[in-house]
Structure formats: structure tokens, C-alpha cells
N, C-alpha and C positions, 0 to 999 in steps of 0.2 A: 504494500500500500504506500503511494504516494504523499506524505504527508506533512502539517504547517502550522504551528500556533499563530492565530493572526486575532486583528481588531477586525468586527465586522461592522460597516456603520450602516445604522437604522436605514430606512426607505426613504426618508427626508434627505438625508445624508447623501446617498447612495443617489439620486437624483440629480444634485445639484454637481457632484463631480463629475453625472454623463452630459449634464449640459457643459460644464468644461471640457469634455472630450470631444462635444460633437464642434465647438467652437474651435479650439484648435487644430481639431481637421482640416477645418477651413486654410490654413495656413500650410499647415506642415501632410497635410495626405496620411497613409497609412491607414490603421484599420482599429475605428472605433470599439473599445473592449464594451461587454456588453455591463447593464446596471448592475443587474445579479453578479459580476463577479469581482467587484471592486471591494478590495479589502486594502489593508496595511499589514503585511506578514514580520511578524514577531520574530519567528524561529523556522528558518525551514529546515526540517529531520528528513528529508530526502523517502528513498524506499527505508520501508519500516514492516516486519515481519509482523501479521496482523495477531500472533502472540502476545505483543510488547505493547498491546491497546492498555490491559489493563495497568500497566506500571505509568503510561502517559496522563491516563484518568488518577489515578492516585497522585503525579505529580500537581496537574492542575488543583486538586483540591488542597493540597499542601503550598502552595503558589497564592500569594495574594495578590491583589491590583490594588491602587489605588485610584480611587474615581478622579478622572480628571476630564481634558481642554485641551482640544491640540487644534491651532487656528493656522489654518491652510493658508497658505498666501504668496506661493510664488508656483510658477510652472517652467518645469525646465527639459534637458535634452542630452541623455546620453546617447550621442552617436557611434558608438562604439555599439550599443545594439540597439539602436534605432526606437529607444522609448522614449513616449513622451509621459513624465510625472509630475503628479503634484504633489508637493510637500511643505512641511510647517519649520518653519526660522529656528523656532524652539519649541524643545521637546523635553516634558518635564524628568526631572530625574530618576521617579518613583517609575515611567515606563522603562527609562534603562534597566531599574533592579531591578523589575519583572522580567523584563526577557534574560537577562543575567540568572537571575534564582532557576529560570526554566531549563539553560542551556547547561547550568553548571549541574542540577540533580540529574537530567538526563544522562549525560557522562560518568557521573557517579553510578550510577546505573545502569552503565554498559550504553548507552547509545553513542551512536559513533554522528559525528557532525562534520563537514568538511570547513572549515578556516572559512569565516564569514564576518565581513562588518556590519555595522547595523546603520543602514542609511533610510530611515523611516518616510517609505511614500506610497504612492497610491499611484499603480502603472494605468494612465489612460488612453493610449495608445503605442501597437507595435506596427511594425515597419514603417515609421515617421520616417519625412524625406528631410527632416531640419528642425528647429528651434522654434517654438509660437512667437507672433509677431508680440503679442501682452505677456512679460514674462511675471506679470504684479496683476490679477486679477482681485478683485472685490473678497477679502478675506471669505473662506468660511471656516465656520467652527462646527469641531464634529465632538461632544461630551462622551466618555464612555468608559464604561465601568465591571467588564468583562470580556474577555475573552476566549476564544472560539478555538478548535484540534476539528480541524480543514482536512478531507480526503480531496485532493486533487486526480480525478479519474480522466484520463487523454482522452480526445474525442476527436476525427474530421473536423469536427467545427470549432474546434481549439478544446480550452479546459471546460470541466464541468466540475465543480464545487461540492461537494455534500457537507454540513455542519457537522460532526461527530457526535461532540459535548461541547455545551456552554460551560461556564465555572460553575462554581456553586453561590458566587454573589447575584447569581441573576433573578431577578424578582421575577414571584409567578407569576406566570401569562405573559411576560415581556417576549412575544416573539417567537414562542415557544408551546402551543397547544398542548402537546406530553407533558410537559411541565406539570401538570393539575394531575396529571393519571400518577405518577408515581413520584416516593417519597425523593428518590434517589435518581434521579431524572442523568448523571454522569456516569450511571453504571450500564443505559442504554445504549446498543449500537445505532447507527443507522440515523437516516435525517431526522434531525430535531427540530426546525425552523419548517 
């Protein structure tokens, strides 16, 4: 299994960065990612022996977040692989020691990670032929106080997403219908969103 701790942001959220995508298209070309798959990836664990599910649900419960604010406000251009992102100036400390506490119990734990920096964005488009002409759009701000253990499943039509488990900070029904059914809503496989 393919897999990724990431932020997933609301439908509010998730909206307003595909209208930044489909605006920068305008500019730079390439190929608008779709609403549903726009995250900010935390950790990516790469291939993961579908075994070691329950050692990553134990992590996340043992993993805190702190609720925070991360205000989007610029959009840029790694042409080395042709994406275009958007991301935030500042990024609060409490997200670094969350992705930090994740990466470091994982390894304590036998998971293998390949050498990765943490460059916090949100890919809105791939095969970009250049840099958007507004690299300072209208801030937005995405609040959020939980995170998401992402199966990434390949597909023709690029990736398809499944949520695994939210944390266990997630308040009932945020998002989450199963939520209500059982007490233990992290110990379930399979789409939870």
C-alpha cells in the first residue's frame, strides 16, 4: 500500500485552492489537479506492507496536533518537475513537531522513510509550462486540527485518494459518517470520509 500522513482541508478549503488552480492554468498550462485531491502531505511512508496498518493507527493516536492556521499566500514553480504550489510564509512550529513525533516513532518502529525535507504545500498543478503571472494571490486561510493516513491507489486518470483514519481529535460527524457507528472509528479500514 501506497501511503501518507497528510492535512486534509474541508470543502470550503479544498474549493478555493481549485479556483487557484484553474487560474493559474490560465498562465502556466498543465493539468488542473482535481478538488478531491488536494491535501498538504505530512509524511510520505512510501509502499507500506498492509501489516504495519495497525502500528501507523497506534502511532497516530499516540501523535498529537495542535489546532492551528496556516495562511496561504504565495504560489510558486518548481520547474525541475513542472508543479505548480501553493504555500504558506509561515508554518507554525507545533506542525513541524507533529510531522517530527510521526517520522521519528515510525522508524523507531521499523519503518523505513527515504531522506525527505519538509517543504509544506499544496500541488495545484502538474506538467506546468512556467511560473503564474500573480505569484501573491489574496491570502487564504485553511484552520485545522487533525490529520488524515492517505492510501494513495494509481489510477489512468492519475491518483485516487482513500482517507484510512482521521486522529482521534476529530469531532463526531466532522466529515466523517462512521464516526457515530463506532466507539473506535481508527481501528476501521477503508474510506472514512
Amino acid at each position: 500500500m501506497r501511503l501518507f500522513f497528510a492535512l486534509w482541508p474541508s470543502q470550503g478549503v479544498r474549493a478555493q485552492f481549485h479556483d487557484w488552480a484553474r487560474m493559474a492554468h490560465a498562465d502556466c498550462g498543465g493539468r488542473v489537479l482535481r478538488a478531491d485531491t488536494l491535501h498538504l502531505t505530512l509524511v510520505f511512508l512510501g509502499e507500506v506492507d498492509p501489516a504495519r496498518l495497525g502500528t501507523l493507527l497506534t502511532l497516530m493516536q499516540r501523535t498529537p496536533i495542535t489546532p492551528g492556521t496556516l495562511t496561504f499566500d504565495q504560489i510558486g514553480f518548481w520547474s525541475d518537475r513542472k508543479i505548480v504550489w501553493a504555500s504558506a510564509a509561515h508554518v507554525p512550529d507545533s506542525l513541524h513537531a507533529t510531522r517530527d513525533a510521526l517520522l521519528s516513532q515510525w522508524q523507531a518502529a521499523g519503518g523505513h522513510i527515504e531522506a525527505q525535507g519538509f517543504r509544506p504545500h499544496v500541488t495545484l498543478l502538474r506538467h506546468a509550462r512556467c511560473a503564474p503571472a500573480d505569484p501573491n494571490p489574496r491570502p487564504l486561510l485553511w484552520t485545522y486540527d487533525t490529520f488524515s493516513l492517505i492510501q494513495s491507489i494509481r489510477t489512468p486518470r492519475g491518483p485516487h485518494y482513500r482517507r484510512l483514519a482521521p486522529t482521534l481529535d476529530e469531532p463526531p460527524g466532522t466529515d466523517n459518517p462512521e464516526r457515530t457507528k463506532s466507539p473506535a472509528p481508527t481501528r476501521q479500514y477503508g474510506i472514512v470520509r
